[in-house]
N, C-alpha and C positions, 0 to 999 in steps of 0.2 A: 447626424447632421440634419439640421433642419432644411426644409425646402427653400427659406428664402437665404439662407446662409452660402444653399450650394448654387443657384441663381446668382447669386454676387461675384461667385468664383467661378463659375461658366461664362460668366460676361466680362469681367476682369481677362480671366483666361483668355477668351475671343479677341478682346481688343490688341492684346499683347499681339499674341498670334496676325494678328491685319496688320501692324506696324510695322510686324519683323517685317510681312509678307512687301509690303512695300519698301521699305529701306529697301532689301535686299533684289527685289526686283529694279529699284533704282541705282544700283550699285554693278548689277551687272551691264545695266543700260548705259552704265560709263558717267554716272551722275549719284552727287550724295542729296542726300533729300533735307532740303532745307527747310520746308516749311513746317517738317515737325524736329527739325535740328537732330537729327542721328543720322547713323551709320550701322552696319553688321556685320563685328569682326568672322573671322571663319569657326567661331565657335558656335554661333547664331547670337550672342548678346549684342543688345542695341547700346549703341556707347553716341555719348551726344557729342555733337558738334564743339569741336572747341571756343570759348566766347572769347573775348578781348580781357574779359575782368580777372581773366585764368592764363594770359599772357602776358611775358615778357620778349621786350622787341630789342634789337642789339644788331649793329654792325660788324666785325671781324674780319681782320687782312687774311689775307692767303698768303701759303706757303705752296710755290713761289707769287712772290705780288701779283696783280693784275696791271701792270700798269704796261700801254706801249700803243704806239700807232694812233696817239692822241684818244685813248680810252684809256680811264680807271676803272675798276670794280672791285667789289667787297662781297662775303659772306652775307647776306641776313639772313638772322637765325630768329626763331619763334619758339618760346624753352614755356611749357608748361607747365606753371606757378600752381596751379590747383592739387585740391587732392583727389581728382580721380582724374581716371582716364578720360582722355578727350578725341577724337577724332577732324583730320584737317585734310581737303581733297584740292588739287587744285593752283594757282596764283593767285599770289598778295594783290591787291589791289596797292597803288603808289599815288602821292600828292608830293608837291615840293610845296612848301610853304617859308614865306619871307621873316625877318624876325618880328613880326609883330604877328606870327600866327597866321597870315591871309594867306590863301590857297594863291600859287604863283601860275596855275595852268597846264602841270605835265604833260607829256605824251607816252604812257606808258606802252608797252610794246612785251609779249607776251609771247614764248618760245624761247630758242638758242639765244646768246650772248655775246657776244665779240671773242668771248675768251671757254665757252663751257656748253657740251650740245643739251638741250633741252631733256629733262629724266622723263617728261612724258606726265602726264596727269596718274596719278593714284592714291589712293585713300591711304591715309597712315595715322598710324594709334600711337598717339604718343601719351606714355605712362606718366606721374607726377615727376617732375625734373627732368624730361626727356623732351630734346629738340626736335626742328623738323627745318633744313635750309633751305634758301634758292638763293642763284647766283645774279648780284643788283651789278649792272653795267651803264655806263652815262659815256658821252664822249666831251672831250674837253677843247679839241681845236674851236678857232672864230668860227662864230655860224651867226646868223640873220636873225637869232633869236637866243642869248644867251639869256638864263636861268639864274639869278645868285642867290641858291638856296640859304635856308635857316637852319632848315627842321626838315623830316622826311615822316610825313604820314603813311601808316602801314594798316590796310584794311585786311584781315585774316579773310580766307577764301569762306564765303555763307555767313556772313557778317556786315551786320550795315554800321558797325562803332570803328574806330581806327585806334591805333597806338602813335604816339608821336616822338621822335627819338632828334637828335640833335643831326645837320646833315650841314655842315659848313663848304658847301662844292659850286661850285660854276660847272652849268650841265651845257653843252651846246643843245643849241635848237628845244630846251626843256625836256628831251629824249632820255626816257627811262628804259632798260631794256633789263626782263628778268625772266626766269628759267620756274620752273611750277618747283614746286613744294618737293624735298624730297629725307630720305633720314640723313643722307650724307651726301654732297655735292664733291666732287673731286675735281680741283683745277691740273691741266695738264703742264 
């Protein structure tokens, strides 16, 4: 091996080595590292942040419904369209937007749900076709500031692009309330 061949593969080497080193220090700091988009499964591989152009976004009822005490809520699910593994740590970011697209104002709200206790922040690998849920809650009595959404914009956690999905609801007070990211959400 020549000397500038094995230089190329000592610095290569090196770099890898500093990235895992920080992901993984990021990761146990309770944070995925975003500015260089990865994660570090327990294997040490770095697996990148999941993008938006590698997502698909979808609503889904529960079994049993969510509905009571002037609160609805639904599944949303994040199913990874890509062919590789992707990693996702965290809460959706949320928009209500009217039918012509205009952002309506939310107030999203992050944690427990009306209907489901919060799974906590963790990072999770989701493989090609493999989901990742949180539990989306609104309240529906009169309030001072009702919402008549369109569409429901969904920003994946370490992502500044959104997904747009169809969201026909009247939300009181524009009050979004959703549960972080998890592989399985269980309504009781």
């Amino acid at each position: 091996m020549s000397h500038r061949r094995g230089h190329s593969i000592m610095r290569d080497t090196l770099r890898k080595a500093a990235a895992a080193a920080v992901a993984t220090a990021a990761l146990a700091a309770g944070t995925v590292v975003t500015g260089a988009s990865t994660a570090t499964a327990a294997t040490g591989e770095t697996t990148a942040t999941c993008q938006t152009s590698g997502l698909r976004a979808e609503l889904t009822a529960t079994d049993p419904d969510q509905i009571g005490m002037s609160h609805r809520g639904k599944l949303l699910r994040l199913t990874n369209t890509s062919d590789r593994t992707c990693a996702l740590r965290g809460y959706p970011g949320l928009e209500l937007e009217d039918a012509g697209h205009r952002p309506l104002g939310a107030d999203t709200r992050w944690g427990s749900t009306y209907f489901v206790q919060d799974p906590g922040k963790q990072t999770l690998f989701l493989q090609p076709g493999r989901s990742a849920e949180a539990d989306l809650v609104w309240a529906v009595a009169d309030g001072t500031r009702d919402l008549r959404a369109s569409y429901l914009e969904i920003t994946p956690p370490a992502s500044a692009d959104h997904l747009t999905i169809p969201f026909e609801e009247r939300v009181t007070n524009g009050v979004l309330s959703v549960t972080a990211l998890a592989y399985r959400i269980s309504v009781p």
